[in-house]
C-alpha positions in Angstrom: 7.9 -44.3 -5.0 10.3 -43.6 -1.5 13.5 -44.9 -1.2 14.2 -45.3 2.8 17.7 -44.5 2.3 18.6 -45.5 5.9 16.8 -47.9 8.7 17.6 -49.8 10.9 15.2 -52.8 10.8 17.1 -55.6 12.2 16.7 -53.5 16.4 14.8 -55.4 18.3 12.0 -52.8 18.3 10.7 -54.1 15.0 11.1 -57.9 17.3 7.1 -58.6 16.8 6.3 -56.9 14.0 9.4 -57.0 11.6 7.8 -59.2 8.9 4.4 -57.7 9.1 5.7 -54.3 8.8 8.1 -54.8 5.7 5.8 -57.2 4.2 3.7 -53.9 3.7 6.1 -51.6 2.4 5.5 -52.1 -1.5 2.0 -51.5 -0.9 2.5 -47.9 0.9 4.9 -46.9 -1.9 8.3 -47.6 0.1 9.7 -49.7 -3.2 13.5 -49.5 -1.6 15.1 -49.3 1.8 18.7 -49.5 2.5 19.0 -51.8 6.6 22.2 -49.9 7.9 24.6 -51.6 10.2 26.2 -50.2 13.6 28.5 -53.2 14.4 29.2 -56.2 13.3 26.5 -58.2 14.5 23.8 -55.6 13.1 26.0 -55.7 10.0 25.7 -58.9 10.1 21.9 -58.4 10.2 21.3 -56.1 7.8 22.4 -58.7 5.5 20.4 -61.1 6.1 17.5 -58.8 5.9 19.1 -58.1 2.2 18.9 -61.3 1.4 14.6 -62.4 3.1 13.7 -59.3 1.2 14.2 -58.1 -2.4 14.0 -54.0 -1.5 16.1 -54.1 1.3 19.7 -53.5 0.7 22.2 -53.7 3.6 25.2 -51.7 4.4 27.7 -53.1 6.4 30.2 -50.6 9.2 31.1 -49.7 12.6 29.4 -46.8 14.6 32.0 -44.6 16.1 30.6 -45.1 19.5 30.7 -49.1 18.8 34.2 -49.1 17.8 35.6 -50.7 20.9 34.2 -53.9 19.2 36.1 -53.5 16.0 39.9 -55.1 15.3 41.8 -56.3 12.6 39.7 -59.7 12.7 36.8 -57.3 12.6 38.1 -55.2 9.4 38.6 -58.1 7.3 35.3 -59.8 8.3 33.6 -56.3 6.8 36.1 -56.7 3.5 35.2 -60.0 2.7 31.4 -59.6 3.4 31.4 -56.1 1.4 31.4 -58.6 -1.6 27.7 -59.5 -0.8 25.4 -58.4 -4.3 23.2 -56.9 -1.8 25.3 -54.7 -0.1 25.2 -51.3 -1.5 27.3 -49.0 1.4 29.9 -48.8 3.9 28.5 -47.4 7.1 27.4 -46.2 9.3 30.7 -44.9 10.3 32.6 -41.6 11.6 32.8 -39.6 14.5 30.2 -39.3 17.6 31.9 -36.8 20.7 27.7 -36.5 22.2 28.6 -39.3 24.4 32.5 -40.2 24.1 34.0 -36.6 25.7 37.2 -38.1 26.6 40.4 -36.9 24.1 41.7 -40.9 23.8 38.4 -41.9 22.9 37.9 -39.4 20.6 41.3 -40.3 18.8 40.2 -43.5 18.4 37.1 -42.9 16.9 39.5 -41.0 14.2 41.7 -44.3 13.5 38.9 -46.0 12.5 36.8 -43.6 10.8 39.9 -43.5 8.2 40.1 -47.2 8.5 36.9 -47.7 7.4 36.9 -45.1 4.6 39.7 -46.7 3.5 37.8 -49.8 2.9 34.9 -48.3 1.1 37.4 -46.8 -1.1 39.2 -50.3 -1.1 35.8 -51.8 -2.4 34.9 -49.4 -4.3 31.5 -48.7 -2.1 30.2 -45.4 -1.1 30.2 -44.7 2.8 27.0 -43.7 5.3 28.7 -41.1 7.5 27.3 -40.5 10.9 28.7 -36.9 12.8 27.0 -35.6 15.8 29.0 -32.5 18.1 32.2 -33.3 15.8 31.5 -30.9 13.0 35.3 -29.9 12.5 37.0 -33.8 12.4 34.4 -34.8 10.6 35.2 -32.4 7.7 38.7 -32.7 8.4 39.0 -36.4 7.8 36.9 -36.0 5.2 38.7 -33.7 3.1 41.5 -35.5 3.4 40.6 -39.1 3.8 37.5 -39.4 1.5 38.2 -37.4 -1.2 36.8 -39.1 -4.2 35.0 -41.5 -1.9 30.8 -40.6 -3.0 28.7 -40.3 0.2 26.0 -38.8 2.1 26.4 -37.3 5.6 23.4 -39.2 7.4 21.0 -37.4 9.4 22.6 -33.9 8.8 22.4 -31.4 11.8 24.8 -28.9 11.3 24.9 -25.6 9.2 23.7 -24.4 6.1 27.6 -23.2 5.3 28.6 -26.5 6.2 25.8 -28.5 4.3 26.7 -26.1 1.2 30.9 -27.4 2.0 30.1 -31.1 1.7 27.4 -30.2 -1.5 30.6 -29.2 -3.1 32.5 -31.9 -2.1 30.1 -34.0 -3.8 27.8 -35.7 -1.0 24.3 -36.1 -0.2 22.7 -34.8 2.9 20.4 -37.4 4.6 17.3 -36.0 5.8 14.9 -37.2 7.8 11.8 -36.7 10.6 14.0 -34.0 12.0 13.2 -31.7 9.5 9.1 -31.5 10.2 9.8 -30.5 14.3 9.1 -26.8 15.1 12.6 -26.2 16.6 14.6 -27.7 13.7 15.7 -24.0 12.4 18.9 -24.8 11.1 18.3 -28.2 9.5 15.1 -26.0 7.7 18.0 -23.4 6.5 20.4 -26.4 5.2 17.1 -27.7 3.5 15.9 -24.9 1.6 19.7 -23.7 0.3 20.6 -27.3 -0.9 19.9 -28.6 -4.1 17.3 -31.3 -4.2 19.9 -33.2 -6.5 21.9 -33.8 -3.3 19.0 -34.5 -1.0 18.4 -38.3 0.2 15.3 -39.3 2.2 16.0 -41.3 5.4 14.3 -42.5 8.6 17.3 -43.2 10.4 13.8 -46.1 12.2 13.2 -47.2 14.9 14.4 -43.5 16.1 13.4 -40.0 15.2 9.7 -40.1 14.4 8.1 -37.3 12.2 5.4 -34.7 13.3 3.0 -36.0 14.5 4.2 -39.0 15.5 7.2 -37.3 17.5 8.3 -40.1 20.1 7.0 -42.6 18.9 8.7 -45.7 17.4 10.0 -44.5 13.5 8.9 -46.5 10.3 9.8 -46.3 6.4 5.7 -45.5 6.8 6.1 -42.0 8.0 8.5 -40.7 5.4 5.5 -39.1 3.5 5.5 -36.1 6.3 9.4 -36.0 5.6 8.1 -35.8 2.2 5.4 -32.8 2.6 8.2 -30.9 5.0 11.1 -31.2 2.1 8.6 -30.0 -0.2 7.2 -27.2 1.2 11.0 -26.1 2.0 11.8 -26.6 -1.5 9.0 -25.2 -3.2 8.3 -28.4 -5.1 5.2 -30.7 -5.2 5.7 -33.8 -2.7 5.6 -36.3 -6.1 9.0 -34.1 -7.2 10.6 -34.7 -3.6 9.9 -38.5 -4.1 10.8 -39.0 -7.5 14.4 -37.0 -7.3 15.3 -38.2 -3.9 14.5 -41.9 -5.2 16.6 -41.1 -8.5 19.5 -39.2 -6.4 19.7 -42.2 -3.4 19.5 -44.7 -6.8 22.9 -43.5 -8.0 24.2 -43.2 -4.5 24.0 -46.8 -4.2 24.3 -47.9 -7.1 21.3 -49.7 -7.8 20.2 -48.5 -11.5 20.5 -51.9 -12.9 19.9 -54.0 -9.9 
């Protein structure tokens, strides 16, 4: 069994064939994905994929590049609906500086990245953490803000040292179809030094397709190559990848006895 432990069905690349695709999940051995939200409208979609589907869980947050859309109105929409029995997670949320260069953005981003951890902790839900070119904050504000907070950093694509620094703070590295491209040397590194106990399987679909499906549109379906590549890295048999990264993204979320 594969636990997807982020997608992003609800984008309207899955538009045609959303209900096909899912509908054949159980049958390919994808037994639990968790529908991640971005905003508050995909939030608001991730839910109701949670509740058409029994596997899919939804988590509910505000991408730091999407925070111009979030307010006070906003924060206590995500409160109340962070209730929901089939929402596992707070996220995605944290810091992105690929696109948002300027300092005031930046800052912003910061407010509500601790705004929003402060609701997981609130709730009592573990956060989805999304850093890209913001390596430094993102620990930062982590170390101080999301201390006892469990977690995985989403789509890791920093360090090994750094990987090994969050592995000690207690949060899972999400890895995805990153990991099976030729010029992914450090994510490899991170990989093969971090426990399998900390590793969660993602797809982070409808983006970041596997070899050999690079470029094409991402799907819970691909996540055996993630599988293979983990494997291989890890000196493990693909059926050990599966069966730990399913137990470890269980207890992440909190599912055991749902």
């Amino acid at each position: 069994m594969i636990f997807d432990s982020h997608a992003h069905y609800d984008d309207k690349q899955f538009g045609e064939d959303r209900d096909e695709l899912l509908s054949s999940m159980e049958q390919n051995r994808i037994t639990k994905i968790v529908n991640v939200g971005a905003d508050i409208p995909s939030s608001k979609r991730a839910i109701a994929l949670a509740e058409q589907y029994d596997f899919v869980y939804a988590s509910i947050g505000v991408h730091p590049s999407e925070i111009s859309c979030l307010d006070a109105e906003g924060l206590k929409w995500l409160e109340k609906a962070a209730a929901h029995q089939k929402v596992a997670a707070i996220g995605e949320i944290g810091l992105d500086y690929y696109w948002d260069k300027e300092t005031e953005v930046q800052e912003q981003q910061k407010v509500w990245f601790r705004r929003q951890l402060g609701l997981a902790r609130e709730v009592q839900l573990p956060v989805i953490i999304h850093s890209r070119d913001a390596a430094a904050d993102t620990l930062e504000i982590m170390k101080e803000a999301a201390v006892g907070i469990p977690g995985v950093i989403h789509c890791f694509s920093y360090s090994r040292e750094l990987a090994l620094e969050y592995v000690k703070l207690g949060y899972y590295i999400g890895v995805g179809g990153v990991v099976t491209f030729k010029n992914a040397r450090k994510l490899k590194e991170a990989v093969a030094e971090i426990p399998m106990e900390r590793i969660l399987i993602e797809t982070d679909c409808p983006y970041l397709a596997p070899e050999p499906n690079r470029g094409k549109r991402n799907s819970s379906l691909y996540l055996p190559y993630v599988v293979e590549t983990v494997a291989e890295l890890k000196g493990l048999r693909p059926e050990e990848v599966e069966e730990i990264s399913y137990r470890n993204a269980m207890e992440l979320y909190g599912l055991q006895n749902k």
